[in-house]
N, C-alpha and C positions, 0 to 999 in steps of 0.2 A: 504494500500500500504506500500511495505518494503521501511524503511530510505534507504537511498543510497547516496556516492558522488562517486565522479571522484577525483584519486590523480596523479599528474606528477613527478614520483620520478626520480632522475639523478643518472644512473647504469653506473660505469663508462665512464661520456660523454654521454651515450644515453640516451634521454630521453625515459620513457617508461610509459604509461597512465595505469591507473587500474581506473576502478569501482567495486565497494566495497559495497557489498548489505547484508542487515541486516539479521542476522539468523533469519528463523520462529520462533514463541515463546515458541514451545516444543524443539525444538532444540536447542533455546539456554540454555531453563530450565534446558536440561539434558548436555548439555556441563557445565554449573554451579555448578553442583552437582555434576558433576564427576571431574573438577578442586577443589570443595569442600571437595570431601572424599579425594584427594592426598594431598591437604594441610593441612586438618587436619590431616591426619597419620604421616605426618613429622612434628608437630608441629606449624606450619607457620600460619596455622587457628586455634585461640584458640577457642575451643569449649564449654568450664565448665560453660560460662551465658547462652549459648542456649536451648532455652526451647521448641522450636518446627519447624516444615521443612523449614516455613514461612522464621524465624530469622536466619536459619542456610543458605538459600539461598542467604538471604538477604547480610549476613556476608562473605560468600563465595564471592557473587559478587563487594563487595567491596572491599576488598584485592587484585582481579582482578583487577579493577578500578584503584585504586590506584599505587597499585605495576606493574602492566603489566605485561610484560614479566618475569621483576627480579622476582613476585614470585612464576612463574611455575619456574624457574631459581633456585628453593632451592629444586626439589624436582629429584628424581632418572629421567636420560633423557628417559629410555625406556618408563619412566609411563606417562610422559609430550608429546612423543612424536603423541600420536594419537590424543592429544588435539590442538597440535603445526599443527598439518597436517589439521587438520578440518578449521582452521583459514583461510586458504587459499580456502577454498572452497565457500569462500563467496564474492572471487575477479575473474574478468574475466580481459584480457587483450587485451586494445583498440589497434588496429591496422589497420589507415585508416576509420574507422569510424565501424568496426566490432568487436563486443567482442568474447574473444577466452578464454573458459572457464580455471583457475587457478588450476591444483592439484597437491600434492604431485610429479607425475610421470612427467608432466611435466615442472615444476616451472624452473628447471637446465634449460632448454632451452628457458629461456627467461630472469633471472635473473641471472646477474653472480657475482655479489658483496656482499658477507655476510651480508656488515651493509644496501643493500636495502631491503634485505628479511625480516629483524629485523622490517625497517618502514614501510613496507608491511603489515605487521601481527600489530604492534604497531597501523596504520590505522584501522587495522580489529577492536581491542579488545577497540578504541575509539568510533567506530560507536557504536558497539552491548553496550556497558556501558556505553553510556554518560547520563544516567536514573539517577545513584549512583553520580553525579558531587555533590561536596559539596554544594551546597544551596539549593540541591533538583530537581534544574531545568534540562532538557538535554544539554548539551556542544553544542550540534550543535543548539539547538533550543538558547541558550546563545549568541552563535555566531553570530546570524545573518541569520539563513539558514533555511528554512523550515525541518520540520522535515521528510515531507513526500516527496521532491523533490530531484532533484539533487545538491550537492555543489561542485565546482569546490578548489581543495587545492592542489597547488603546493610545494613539497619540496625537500629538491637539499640534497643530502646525499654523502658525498665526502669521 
């Protein structure tokens, strides 16, 4: 079963629910390695210890991890932007107790405050990475939360 939570972000005054459901593990592999080959072309992933796919994914998804959004943030927006759109595809939006699936084409009509969309995506890139948390453990499984259920996390973005 995919990790999953429930987040309550404040868009302007409205509250607005997401759950937030973990990419498959090919999907995320190739969403990895394709934010891996952007950040190394602009330098932002150093590549010159990497000796095989294993450690370049690895490194890749750490920099993800760590840096989030800042460091798709360093790279050309056209080249970031279909990694930035994918993010969303792994949030639906509760509404009365029914989730309303999250894309690119419709995000505008449901989010209308730039810095919720930020902790929209910043939720995404915490679920799918909390594997690379420095101690080795998952953040969510660190947290408190099963890894495999739902965690309820409210945050107010003003």
């Amino acid at each position: 079963m995919r990790k999953e939570k429930t987040v309550t972000l404040s868009d302007r005054g409205r509250e607005l629910t997401f759950k937030i459901r973990e990419m498959p593990a090919t999907r995320l592999e190739s969403w990895i390695v394709r934010a891996g080959l952007l950040l190394a072309s602009t330098g932002v992933l150093d590549t010159a210890s990497i000796t095989d796919a294993g450690e370049a994914i690895q490194a890749a998804g750490k920099v993800i991890a760590d840096g989030g959004l800042a460091a798709l943030g360093k790279v050309d927006f056209e080249k970031a932007q279909p990694l930035l759109d994918e993010l969303l595809l792994c949030c639906e939006h509760i509404v009365d107790g029914t989730g309303h699936k999250v894309t690119p084409d419709t995000v505008d009509g449901i989010i209308e405050d730039v810095k919720t969309l930020f902790a929209l995506r910043k939720e995404v890139i915490t679920l799918n990475f909390d594997f690379f948390a420095p101690d080795g453990k998952s953040a969510t499984a660190a947290a408190g939360t099963t890894r495999q259920g739902p965690a309820r996390r409210s945050i107010s973005v003003r």
